[in-house]
Structure formats: structure tokens, C-alpha cells
PDB file of the backbone (N, CA, C, O) and the ligand in Angstrom, with CONECT records:
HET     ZN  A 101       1
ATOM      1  N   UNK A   1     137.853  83.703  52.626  1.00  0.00           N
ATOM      2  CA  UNK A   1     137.139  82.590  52.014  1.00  0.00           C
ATOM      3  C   UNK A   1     137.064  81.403  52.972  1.00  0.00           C
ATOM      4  O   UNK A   1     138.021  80.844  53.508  1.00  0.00           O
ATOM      5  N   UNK A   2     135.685  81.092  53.108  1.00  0.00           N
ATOM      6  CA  UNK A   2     135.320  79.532  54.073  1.00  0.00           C
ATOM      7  C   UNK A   2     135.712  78.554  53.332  1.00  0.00           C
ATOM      8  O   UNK A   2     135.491  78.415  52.129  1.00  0.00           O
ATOM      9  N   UNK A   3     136.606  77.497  54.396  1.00  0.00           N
ATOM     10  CA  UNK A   3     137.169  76.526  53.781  1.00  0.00           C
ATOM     11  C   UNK A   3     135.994  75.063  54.045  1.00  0.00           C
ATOM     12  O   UNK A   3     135.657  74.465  55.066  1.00  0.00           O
ATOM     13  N   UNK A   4     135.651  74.910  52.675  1.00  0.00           N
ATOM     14  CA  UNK A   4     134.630  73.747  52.304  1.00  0.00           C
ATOM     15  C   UNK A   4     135.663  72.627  52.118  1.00  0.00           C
ATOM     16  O   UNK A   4     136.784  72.596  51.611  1.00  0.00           O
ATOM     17  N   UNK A   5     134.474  71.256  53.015  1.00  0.00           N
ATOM     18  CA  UNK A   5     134.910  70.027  53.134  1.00  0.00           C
ATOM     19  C   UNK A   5     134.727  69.364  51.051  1.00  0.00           C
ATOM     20  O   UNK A   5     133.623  69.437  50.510  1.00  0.00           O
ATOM     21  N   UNK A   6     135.786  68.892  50.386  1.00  0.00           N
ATOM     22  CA  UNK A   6     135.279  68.413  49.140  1.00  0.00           C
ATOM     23  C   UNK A   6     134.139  67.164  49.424  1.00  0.00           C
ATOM     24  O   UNK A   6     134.178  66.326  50.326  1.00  0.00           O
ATOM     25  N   UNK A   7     133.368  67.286  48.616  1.00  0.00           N
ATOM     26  CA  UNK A   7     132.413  65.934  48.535  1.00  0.00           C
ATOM     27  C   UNK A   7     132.697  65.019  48.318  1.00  0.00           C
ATOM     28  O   UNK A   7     131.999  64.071  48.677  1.00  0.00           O
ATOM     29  N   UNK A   8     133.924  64.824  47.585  1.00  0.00           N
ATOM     30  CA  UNK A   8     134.463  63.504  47.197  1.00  0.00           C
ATOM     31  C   UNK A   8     135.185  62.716  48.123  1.00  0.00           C
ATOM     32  O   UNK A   8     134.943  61.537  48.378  1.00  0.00           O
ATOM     33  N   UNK A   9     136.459  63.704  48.824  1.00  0.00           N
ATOM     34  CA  UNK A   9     137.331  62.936  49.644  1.00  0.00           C
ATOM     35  C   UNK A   9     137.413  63.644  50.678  1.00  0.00           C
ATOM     36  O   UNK A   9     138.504  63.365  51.174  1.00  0.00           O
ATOM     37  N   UNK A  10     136.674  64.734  51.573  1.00  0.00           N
ATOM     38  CA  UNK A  10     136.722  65.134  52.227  1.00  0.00           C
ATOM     39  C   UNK A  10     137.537  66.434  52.897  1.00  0.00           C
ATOM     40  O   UNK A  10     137.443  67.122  53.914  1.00  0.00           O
ATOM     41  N   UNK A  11     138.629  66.333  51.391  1.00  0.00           N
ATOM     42  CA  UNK A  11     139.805  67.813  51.700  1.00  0.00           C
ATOM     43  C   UNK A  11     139.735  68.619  51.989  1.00  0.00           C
ATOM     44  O   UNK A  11     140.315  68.679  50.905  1.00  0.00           O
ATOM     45  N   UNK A  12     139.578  69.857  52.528  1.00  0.00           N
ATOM     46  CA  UNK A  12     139.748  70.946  52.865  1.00  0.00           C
ATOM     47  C   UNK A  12     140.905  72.015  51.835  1.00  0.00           C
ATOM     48  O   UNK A  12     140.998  73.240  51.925  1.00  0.00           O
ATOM     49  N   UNK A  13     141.525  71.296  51.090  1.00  0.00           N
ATOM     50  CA  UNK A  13     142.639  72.182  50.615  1.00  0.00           C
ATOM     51  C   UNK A  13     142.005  72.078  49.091  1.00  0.00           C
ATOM     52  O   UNK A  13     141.765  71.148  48.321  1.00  0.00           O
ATOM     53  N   UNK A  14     141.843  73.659  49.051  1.00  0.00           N
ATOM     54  CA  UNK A  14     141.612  74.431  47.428  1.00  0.00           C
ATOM     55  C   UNK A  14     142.197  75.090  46.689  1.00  0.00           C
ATOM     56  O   UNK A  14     142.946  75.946  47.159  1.00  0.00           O
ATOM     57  N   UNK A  15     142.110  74.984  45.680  1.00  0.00           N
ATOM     58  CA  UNK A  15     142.911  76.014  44.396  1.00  0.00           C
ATOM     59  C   UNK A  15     141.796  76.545  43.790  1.00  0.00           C
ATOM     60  O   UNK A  15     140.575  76.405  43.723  1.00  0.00           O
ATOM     61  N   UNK A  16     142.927  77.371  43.278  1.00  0.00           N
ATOM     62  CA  UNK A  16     141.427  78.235  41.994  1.00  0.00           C
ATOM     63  C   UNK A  16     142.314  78.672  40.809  1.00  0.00           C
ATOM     64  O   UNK A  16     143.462  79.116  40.810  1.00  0.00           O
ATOM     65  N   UNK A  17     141.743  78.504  40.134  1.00  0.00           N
ATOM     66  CA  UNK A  17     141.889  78.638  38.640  1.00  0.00           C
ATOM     67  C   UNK A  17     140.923  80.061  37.958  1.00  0.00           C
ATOM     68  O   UNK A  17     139.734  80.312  38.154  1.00  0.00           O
ATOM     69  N   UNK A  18     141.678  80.631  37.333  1.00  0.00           N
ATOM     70  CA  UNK A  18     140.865  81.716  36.481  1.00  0.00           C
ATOM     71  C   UNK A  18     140.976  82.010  34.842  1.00  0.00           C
ATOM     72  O   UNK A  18     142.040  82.288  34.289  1.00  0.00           O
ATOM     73  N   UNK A  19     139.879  81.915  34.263  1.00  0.00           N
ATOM     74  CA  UNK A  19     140.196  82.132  33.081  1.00  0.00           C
ATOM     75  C   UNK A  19     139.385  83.268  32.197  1.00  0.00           C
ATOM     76  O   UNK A  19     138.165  83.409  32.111  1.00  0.00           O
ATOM     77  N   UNK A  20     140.271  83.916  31.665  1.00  0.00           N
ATOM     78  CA  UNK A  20     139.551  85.117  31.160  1.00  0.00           C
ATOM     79  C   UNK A  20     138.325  85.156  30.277  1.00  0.00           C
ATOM     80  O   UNK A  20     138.263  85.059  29.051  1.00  0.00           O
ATOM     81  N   UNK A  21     137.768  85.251  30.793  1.00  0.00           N
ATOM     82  CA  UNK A  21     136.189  85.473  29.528  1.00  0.00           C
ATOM     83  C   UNK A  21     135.585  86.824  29.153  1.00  0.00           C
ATOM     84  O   UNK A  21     135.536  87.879  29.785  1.00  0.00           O
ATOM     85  N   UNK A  22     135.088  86.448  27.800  1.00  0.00           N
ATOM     86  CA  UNK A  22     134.376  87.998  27.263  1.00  0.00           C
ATOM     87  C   UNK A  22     132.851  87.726  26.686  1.00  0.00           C
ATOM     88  O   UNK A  22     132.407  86.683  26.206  1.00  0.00           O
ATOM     89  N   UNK A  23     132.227  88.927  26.873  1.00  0.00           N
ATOM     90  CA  UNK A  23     130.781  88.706  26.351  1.00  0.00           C
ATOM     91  C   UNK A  23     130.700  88.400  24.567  1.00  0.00           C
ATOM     92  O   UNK A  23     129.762  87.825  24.015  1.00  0.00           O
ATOM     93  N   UNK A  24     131.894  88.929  23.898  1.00  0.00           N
ATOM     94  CA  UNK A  24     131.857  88.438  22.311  1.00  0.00           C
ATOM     95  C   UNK A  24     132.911  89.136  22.242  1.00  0.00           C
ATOM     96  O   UNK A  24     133.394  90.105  22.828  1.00  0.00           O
ATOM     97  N   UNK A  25     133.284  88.164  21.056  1.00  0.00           N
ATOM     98  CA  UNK A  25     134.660  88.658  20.493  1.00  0.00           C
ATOM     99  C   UNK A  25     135.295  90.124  20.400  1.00  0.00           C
ATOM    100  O   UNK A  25     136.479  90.461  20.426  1.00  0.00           O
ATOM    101  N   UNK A  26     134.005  90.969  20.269  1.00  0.00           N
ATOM    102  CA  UNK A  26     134.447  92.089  19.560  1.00  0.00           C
ATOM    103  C   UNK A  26     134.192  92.951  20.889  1.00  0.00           C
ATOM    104  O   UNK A  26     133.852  94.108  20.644  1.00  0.00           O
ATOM    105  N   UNK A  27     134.277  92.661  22.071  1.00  0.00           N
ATOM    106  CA  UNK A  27     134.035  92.762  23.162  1.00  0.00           C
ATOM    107  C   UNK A  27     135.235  93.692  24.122  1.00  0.00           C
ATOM    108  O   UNK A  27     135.928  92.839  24.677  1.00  0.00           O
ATOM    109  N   UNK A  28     135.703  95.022  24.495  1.00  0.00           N
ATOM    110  CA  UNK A  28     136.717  94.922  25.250  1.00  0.00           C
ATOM    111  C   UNK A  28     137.310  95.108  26.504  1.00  0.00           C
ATOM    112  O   UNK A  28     138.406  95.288  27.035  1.00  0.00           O
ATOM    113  N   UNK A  29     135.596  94.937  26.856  1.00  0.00           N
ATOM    114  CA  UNK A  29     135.906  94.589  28.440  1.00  0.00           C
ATOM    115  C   UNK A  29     135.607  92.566  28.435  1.00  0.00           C
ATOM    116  O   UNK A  29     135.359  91.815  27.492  1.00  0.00           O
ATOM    117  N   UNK A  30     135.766  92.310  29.782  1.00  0.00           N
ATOM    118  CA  UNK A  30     136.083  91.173  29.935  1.00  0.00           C
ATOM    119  C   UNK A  30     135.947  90.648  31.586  1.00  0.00           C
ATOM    120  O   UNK A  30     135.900  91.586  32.382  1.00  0.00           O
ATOM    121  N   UNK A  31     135.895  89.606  32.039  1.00  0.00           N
ATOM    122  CA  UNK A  31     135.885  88.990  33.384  1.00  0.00           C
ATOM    123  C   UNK A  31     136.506  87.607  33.599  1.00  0.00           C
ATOM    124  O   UNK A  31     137.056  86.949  32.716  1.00  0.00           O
ATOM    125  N   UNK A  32     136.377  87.301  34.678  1.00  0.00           N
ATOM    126  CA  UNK A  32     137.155  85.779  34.757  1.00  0.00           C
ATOM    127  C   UNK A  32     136.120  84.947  34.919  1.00  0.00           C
ATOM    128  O   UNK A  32     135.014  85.404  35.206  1.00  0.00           O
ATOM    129  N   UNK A  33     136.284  83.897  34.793  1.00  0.00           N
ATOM    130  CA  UNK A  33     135.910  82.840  35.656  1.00  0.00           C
ATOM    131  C   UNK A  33     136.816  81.838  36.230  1.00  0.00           C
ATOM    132  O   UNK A  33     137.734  81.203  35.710  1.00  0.00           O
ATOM    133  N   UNK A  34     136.432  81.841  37.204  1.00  0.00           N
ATOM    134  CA  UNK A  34     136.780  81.496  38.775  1.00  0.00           C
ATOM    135  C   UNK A  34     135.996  80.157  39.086  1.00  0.00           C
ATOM    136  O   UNK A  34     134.866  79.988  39.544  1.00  0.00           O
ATOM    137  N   UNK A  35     137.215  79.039  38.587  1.00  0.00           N
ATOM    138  CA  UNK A  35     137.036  77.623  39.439  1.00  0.00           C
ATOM    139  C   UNK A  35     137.735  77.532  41.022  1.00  0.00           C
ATOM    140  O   UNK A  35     138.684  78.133  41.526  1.00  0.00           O
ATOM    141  N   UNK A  36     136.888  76.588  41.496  1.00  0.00           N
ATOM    142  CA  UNK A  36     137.234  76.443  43.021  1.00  0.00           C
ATOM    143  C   UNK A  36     137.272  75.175  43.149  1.00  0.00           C
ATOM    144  O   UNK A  36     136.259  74.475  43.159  1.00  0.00           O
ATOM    145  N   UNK A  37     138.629  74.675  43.277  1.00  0.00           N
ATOM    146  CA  UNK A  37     138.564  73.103  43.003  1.00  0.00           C
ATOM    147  C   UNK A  37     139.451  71.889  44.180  1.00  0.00           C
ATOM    148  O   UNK A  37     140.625  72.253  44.232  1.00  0.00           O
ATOM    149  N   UNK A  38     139.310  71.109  44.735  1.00  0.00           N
ATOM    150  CA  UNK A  38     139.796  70.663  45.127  1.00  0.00           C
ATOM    151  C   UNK A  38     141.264  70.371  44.947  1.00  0.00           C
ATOM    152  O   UNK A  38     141.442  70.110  43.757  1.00  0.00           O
ATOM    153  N   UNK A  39     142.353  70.307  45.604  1.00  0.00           N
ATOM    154  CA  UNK A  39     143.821  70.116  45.451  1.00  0.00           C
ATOM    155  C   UNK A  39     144.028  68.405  45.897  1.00  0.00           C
ATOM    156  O   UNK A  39     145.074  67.768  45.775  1.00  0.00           O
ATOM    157  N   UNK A  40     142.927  67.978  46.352  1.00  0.00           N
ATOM    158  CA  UNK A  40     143.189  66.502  46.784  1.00  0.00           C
ATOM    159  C   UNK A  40     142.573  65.638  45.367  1.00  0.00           C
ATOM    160  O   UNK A  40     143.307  64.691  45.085  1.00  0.00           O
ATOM    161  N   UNK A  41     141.799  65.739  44.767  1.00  0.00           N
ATOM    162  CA  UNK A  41     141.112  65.095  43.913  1.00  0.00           C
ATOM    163  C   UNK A  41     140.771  65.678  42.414  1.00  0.00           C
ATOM    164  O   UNK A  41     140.307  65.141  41.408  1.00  0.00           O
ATOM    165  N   UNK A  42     141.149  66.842  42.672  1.00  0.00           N
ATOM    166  CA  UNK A  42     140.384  67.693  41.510  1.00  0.00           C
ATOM    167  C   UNK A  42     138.808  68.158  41.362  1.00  0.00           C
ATOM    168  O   UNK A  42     138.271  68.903  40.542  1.00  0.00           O
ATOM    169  N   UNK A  43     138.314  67.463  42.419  1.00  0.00           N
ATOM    170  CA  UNK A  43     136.291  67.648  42.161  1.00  0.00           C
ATOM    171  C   UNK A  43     136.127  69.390  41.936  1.00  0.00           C
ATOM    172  O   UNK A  43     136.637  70.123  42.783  1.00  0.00           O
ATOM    173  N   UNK A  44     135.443  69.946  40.835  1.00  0.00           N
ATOM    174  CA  UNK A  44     135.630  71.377  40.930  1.00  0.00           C
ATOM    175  C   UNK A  44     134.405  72.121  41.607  1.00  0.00           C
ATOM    176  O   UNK A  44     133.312  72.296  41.069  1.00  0.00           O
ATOM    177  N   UNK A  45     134.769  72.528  42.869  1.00  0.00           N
ATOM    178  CA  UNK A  45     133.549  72.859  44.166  1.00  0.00           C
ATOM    179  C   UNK A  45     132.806  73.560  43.540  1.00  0.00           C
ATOM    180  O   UNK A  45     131.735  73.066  43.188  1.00  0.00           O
ATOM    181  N   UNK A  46     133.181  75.243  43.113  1.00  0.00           N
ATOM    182  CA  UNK A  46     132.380  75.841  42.368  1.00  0.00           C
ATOM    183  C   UNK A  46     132.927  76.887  40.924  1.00  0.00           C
ATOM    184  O   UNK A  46     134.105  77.207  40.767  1.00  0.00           O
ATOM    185  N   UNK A  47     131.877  77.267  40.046  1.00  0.00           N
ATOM    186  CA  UNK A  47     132.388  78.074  39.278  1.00  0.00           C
ATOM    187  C   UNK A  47     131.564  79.103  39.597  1.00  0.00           C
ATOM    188  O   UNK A  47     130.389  79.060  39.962  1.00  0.00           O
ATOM    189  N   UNK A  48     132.850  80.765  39.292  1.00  0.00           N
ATOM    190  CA  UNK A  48     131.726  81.714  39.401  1.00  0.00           C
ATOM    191  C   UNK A  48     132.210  82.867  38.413  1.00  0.00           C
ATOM    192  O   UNK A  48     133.403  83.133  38.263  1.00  0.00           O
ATOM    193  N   UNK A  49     131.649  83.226  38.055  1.00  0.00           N
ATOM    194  CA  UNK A  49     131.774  84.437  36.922  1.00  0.00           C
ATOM    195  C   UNK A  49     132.099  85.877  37.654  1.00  0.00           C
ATOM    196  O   UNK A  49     131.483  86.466  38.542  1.00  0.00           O
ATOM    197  N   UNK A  50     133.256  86.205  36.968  1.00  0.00           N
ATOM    198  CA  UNK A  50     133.157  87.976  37.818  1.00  0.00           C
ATOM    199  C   UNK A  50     132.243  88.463  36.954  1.00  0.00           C
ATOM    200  O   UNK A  50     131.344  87.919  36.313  1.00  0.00           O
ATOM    201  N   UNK A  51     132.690  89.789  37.058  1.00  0.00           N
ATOM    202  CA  UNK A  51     131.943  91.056  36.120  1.00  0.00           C
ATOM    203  C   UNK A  51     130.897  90.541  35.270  1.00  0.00           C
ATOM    204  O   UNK A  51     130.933  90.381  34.050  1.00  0.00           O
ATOM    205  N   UNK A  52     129.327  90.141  36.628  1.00  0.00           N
ATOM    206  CA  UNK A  52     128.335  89.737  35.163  1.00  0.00           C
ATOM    207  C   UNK A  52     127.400  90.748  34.584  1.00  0.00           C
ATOM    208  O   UNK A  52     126.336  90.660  33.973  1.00  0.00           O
ATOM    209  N   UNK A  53     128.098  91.663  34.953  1.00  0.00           N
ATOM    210  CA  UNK A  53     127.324  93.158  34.585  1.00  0.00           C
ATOM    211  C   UNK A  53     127.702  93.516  32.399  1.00  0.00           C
ATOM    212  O   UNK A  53     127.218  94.171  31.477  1.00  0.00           O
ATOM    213  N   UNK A  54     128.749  92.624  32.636  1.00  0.00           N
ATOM    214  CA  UNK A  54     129.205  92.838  30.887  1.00  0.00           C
ATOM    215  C   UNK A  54     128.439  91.899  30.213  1.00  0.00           C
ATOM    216  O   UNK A  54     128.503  91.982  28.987  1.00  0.00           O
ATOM    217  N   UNK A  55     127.685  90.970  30.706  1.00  0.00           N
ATOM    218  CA  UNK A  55     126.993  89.867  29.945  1.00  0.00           C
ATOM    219  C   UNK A  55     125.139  90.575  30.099  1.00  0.00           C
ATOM    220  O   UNK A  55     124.145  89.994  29.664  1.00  0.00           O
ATOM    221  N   UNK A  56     125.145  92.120  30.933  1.00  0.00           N
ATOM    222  CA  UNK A  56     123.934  92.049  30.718  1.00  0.00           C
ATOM    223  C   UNK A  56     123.648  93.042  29.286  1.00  0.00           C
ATOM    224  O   UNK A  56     124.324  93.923  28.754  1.00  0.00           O
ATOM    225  N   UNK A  57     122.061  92.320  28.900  1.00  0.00           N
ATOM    226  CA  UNK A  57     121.754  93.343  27.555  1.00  0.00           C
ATOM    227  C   UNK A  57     121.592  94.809  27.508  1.00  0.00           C
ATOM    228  O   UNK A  57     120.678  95.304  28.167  1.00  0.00           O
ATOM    229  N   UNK A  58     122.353  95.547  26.822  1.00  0.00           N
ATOM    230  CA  UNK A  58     122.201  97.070  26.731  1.00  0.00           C
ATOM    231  C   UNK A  58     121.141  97.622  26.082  1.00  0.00           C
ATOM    232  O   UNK A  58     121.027  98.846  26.014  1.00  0.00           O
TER     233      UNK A  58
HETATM  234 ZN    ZN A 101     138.620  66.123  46.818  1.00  0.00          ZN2+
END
């Protein structure tokens, strides 16, 4: 992973955060989403969805 300058304060140092998501409740597969966030400021660089193959229509 390329290390991006933050827009805000210029940091270089990132975290990421993941949180589990599902296409509906009754759902039992599932994916993350994936914040990319600054460790100097918090500004959150990007979000990205895994598995968006479960959110497409069957
Ligand atoms: Zn920052």
C-alpha cells in the first residue's frame, strides 16, 4: 500500500479500520468496509467496500 500525504496536515501515517457489512439482514455472506484514515488528525482518506460482488442483483 502507497503511503498518501493527508490533506489536512500533511501525515503520512495511516490506520484502517474495518467494519463488517452485509447486503441485508437475512444475508450470510458479508464484507468489510475498509476506512483509511489518518493517525495524525483523523481526516478519513478513503472508504472502500470488499466483496461488492454480494451487493450485486441476482
Ligand atoms: Zn491528517
Amino acid at each position: 500500500m502507497e503511503n498518501r500525504e493527508c490533506l489536512k496536515c500533511g501525515s503520512t501515517e495511516e490506520g484502517t479500520d474495518y467494519m463488517p457489512i452485509k447486503n441485508s439482514k437475512m444475508s450470510m455472506s458479508g464484507g468489510n468496509k475498509i476506512y483509511t484514515f489518518c493517525l495524525e488528525c483523523g481526516e478519513v482518506d478513503s472508504i472502500r467496500i470488499e466483496n461488492t460482488e454480494i451487493f450485486r442483483k441476482k
